[in-house]
N, C-alpha and C positions, 0 to 999 in steps of 0.2 A: 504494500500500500504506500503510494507518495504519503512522504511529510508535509505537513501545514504550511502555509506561508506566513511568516512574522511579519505583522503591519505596527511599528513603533510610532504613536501618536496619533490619535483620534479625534484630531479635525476633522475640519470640510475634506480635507484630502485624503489621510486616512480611514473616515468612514465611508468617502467613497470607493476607493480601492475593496478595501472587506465587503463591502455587502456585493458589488458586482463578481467580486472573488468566489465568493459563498453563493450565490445565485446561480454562478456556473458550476457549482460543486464542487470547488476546491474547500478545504478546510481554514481557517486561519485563527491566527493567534492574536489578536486585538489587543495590545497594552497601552495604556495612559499613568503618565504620573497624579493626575486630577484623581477626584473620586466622582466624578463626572464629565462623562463624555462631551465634546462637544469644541472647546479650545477656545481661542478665540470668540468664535463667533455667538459664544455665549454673554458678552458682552458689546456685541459690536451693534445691537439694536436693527437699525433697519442698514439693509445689505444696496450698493450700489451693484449696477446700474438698474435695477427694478426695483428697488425702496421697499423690496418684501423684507418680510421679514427672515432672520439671518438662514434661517433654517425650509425657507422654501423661495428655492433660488435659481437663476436660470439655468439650464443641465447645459447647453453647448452655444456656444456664437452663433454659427449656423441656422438652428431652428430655435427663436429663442422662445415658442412657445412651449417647449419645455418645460414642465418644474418637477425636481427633485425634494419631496418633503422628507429629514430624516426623525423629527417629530415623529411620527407614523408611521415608522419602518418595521418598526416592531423589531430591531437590532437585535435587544436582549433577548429574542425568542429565535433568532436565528440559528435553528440547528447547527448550522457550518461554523459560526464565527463563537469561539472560545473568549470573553471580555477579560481582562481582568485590568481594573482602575484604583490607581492608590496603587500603580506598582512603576516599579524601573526596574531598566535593564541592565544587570551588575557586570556579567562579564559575557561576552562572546566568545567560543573557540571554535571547531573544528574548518569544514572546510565547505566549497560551494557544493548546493546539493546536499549536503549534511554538517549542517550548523547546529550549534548545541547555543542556546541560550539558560543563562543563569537569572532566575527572577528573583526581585525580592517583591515579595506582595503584601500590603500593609495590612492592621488585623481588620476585619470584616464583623465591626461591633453592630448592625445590621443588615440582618439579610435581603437585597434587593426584592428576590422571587416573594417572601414571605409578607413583605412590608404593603398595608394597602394606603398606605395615606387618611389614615383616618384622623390624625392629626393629634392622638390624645400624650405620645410621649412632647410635643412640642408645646405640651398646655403645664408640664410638670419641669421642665427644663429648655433653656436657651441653650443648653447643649445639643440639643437635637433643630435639624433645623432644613429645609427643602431649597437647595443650592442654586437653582432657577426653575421656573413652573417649565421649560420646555425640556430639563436636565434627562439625560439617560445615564442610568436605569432611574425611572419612574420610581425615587424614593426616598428618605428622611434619611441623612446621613447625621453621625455623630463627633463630635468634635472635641478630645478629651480635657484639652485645653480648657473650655469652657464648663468644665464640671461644676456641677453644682448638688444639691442634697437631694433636690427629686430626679435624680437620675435613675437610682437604682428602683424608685415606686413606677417610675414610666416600664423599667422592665419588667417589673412584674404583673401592668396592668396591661401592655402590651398583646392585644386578642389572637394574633397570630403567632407570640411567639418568636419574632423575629428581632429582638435585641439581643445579646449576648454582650456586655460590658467586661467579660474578661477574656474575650477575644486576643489574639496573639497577633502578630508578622511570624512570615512564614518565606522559605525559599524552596522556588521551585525550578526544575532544569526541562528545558523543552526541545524537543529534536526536528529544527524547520531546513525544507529545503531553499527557500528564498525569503528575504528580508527585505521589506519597503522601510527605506526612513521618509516620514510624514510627520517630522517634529516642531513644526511650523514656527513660528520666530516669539520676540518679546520685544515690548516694549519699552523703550531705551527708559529707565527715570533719571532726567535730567540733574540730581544734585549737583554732580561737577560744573555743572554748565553755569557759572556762578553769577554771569550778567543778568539769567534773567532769575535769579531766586527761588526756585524749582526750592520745595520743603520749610523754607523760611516764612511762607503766608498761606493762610487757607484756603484764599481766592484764587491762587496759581495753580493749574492743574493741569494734564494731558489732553489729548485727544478722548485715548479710552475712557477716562474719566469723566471727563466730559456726555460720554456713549452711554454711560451707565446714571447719568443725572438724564438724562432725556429719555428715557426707555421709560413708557408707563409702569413696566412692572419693578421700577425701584423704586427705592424708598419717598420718593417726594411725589411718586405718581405722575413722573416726567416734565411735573414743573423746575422752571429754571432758578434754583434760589444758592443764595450765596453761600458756602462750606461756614463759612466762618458765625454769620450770625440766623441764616437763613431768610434774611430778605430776598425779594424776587430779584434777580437780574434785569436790569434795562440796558449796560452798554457792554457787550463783551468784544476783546477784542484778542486774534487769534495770531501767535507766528510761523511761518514755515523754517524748515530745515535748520529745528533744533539738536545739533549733532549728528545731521547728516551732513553731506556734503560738505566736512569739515575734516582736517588733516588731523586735527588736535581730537577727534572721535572716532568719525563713522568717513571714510572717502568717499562713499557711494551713495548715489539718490535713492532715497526708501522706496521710491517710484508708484507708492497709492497714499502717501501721504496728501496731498494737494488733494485728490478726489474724497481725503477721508474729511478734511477742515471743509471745503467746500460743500459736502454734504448737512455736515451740523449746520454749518451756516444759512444753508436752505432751511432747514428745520426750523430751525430759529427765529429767522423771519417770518415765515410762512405758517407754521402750526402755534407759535408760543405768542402772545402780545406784548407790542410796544418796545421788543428788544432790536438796539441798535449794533451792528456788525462791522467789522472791520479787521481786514485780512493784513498782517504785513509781511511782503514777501520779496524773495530774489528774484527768481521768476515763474510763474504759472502751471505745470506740465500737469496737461490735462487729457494724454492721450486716448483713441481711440476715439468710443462714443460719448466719453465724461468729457467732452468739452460742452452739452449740457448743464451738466453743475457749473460751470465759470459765467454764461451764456444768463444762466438765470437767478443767477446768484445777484451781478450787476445789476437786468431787471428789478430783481426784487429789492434793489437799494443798499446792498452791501458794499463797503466801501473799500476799495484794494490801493495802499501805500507800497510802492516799491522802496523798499530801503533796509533801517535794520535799528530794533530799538535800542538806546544807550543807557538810558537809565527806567529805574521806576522806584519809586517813591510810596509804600503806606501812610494811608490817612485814619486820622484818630474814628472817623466816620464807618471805617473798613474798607474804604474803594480804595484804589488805587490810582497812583498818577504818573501815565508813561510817558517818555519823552523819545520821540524817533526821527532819526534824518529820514525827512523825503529826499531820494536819492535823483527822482525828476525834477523836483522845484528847487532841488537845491537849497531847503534849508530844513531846520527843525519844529515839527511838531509836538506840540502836549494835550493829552485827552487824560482824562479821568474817567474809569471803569469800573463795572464791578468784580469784571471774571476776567483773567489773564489767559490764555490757552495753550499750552503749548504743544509744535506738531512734533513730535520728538520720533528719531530715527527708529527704526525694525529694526533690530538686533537677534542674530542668531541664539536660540533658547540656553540654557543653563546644562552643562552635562554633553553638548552638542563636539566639542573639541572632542571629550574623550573619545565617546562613541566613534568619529571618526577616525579616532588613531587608533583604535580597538580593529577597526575593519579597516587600515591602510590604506583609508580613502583622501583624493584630494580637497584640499580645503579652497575656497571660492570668499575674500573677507570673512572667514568666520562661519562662510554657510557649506553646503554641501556641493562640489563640483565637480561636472560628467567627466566621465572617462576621456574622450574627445568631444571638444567643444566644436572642430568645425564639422564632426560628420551630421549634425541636427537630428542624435539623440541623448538628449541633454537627459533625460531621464534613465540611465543606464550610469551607475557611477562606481562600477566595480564589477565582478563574475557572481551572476544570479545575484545581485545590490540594488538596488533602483531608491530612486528618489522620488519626491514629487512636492508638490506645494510649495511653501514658503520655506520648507527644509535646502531650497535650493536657493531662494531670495527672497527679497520683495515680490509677492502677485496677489492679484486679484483673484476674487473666488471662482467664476469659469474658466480662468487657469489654469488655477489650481483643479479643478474637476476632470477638465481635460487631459492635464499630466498624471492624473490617477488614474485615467481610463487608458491613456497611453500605455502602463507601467501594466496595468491587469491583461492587455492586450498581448504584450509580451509574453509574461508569463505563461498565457492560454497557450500561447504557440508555441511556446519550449517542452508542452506538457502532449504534445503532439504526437 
């Protein structure tokens, strides 16, 4: 009997790869370090170029009536595909075609299958707690950090049975014939970036962070209010290429930054009231068909300063007060705001070096790099190795889908 294929990371990329894997009857091996599926785009609210939501998104360029919901795939019930979340990948050895993975798998203080959501351990403890309503597996995860005294009365009032509070970590070794890395990137936190204050104010924040104040299903119910005291926002103003395109960071354009600030921006104007906008940037890249978002962003009265802010200044009020050369008019402007943004570069994930020098693969800045770059299969980055998503750079989610269809493509045909 062929061995499983190892899919490492379960994003947009890596849950594509597994369920099409599995659908054609291969077996796979599904790991996430999260205790839920999903990556990114569990955060990322509504998903460009279709403004669905992250999880039902267009499946190919080509036909983009398309949609892939993995909401509704029914993953966890997927005979073929093995999950297991709350784990990493310790050590790699043998060879292509018979790879040995060493797992460490965290302990399993509820059990996914058993758990219905009834909600009654989340009434006895903020230890327990539902990590996003779209999350796979469909379930109340525990957090031991957060212990508190009704933890142990949640498990025993528990109707199915499915707590176990003295659950262990455990290692396990699995024998796969091929290995997708699908470990998709993070997001740079700017503290070193010391101009613009990144941790020093609680009005200064990210892009994702930003993703996750706009999202109905957080905490403010997608209004825009300020970190620090909770007033509404009325002026936010947003930078680009915080630590990309920068020698002293990142060399390289994050390349969906600009359509990720753009998008909020639209939001902002268009769904939230009375909030004012204002882009500062070096320059615009809005390839493809996201030269929409720049297109209607203007429209809708957003304001773009080409140049680069110098200072900013807290006021006793909470706003803040930034000062920026306009690099066209050739002098300096000051605004007072309430939200600072920053677009801060993609950074290859945490773990991502080693993994790579574990399997003798080349490195690309940090990310994952093809075997041959000029044959135009960028998704092949070793023998039976493949890559795909964001494990390779910067990309967008039909990309990233496409390089996972690419990478399962393969495989099918090597199994030939």
């Amino acid at each position: 009997m062929t061995s499983p294929v190892l899919v490492i990371g379960a994003g947009v990329a890596g849950m594509t790869a597994a369920i099409e894997l599995a659908d054609s009857g291969v077996k796979v091996v599904l790991v996430d370090r999260l205790r839920t599926i999903g990556g990114n785009a569990l955060d990322l609210y509504k998903a460009f170029p279709t403004d669905d939501c992250f999880y039902c998104f267009e499946g190919n360029r080509t036909r983009p009536g398309i949609r892939k919901c993995f909401y509704r795939s029914a993953m966890t019930d997927q005979p073929n595909i093995d999950l297991y979340t709350d784990t990493t990948v310790e050590e790699i050895s043998g060879e292509a075609g018979e790879f040995h993975a060493k797992l460490a798998v965290g302990p399993r203080y509820v059990d996914p299958k058993k758990c219905i959501l009834c909600g009654k351990c989340m009434e006895h403890s903020q230890a327990f707690e539902m990590l996003s309503p779209q999350c796979q597996p469909q379930a109340v995860v525990y957090n031991p950090s957060k212990a508190e005294d009704g933890d142990k009365k949640a498990e025993e009032e528990c109707p199915t049975e499915a707590i176990n509070l003295n659950a262990e970590a455990s290692e396990e070794t699995v024998k796969v014939s091929d290995i997708i890395i699908a470990t998709g990137y993070h997001e740079m936190k700017p503290v070193n970036v010391e101009e613009y204050g990144y941790g020093t104010h609680p009005n200064i924040v990210t892009q994702l962070e930003l993703a996750k104040m706009l999202d109905p299903n957080g905490e403010s119910a997608g209004t825009l209010l300020r970190p620090s005291d909770g007033e509404p926002v009325k002026r936010m103003m947003m930078v680009q290429c915080v630590g990309s395109r920068d020698e002293r960071y990142y060399p390289y354009c994050s390349k969906i930054c600009c359509v990720f600030a753009l998008k909020h921006a639209v939001i902002a104007t268009k769904e939230r009231e009375n909030i004012k906008v204002s882009v500062v940037y070096m320059d615009i890249r809005t390839y493809d068909r996201h030269e929409q978002y720049y297109r209607e962003a203007r429209e809708d009265g957003v304001e773009f300063v080409r140049g680069r802010v110098t200072r900013i200044e807290p006021r006793n009020d909470g706003s803040l007060d930034v000062i920026v050369y306009d690099s066209l008019l050739d002098k300096y402007l000051k605004s007072n705001i309430d939200l600072f943004v920053l677009s801060s570069a993609l950074e290859p994930p945490e773990g991502a070096s080693d993994l790579m020098s574990q399997l003798g693969l080349k490195s690309a800045s940090g990310f994952v790099a093809p075997v041959d770059l000029v044959a135009e299969n960028e998704v092949v980055v070793g023998k039976r190795i493949y890559a795909c998503g964001t494990a390779l750079g910067p990309a967008e989610v039909p990309e990233s889908v496409n390089q996972a269809r690419a990478v399962v493509s393969k495989i099918l045909q090597s199994r030939k």
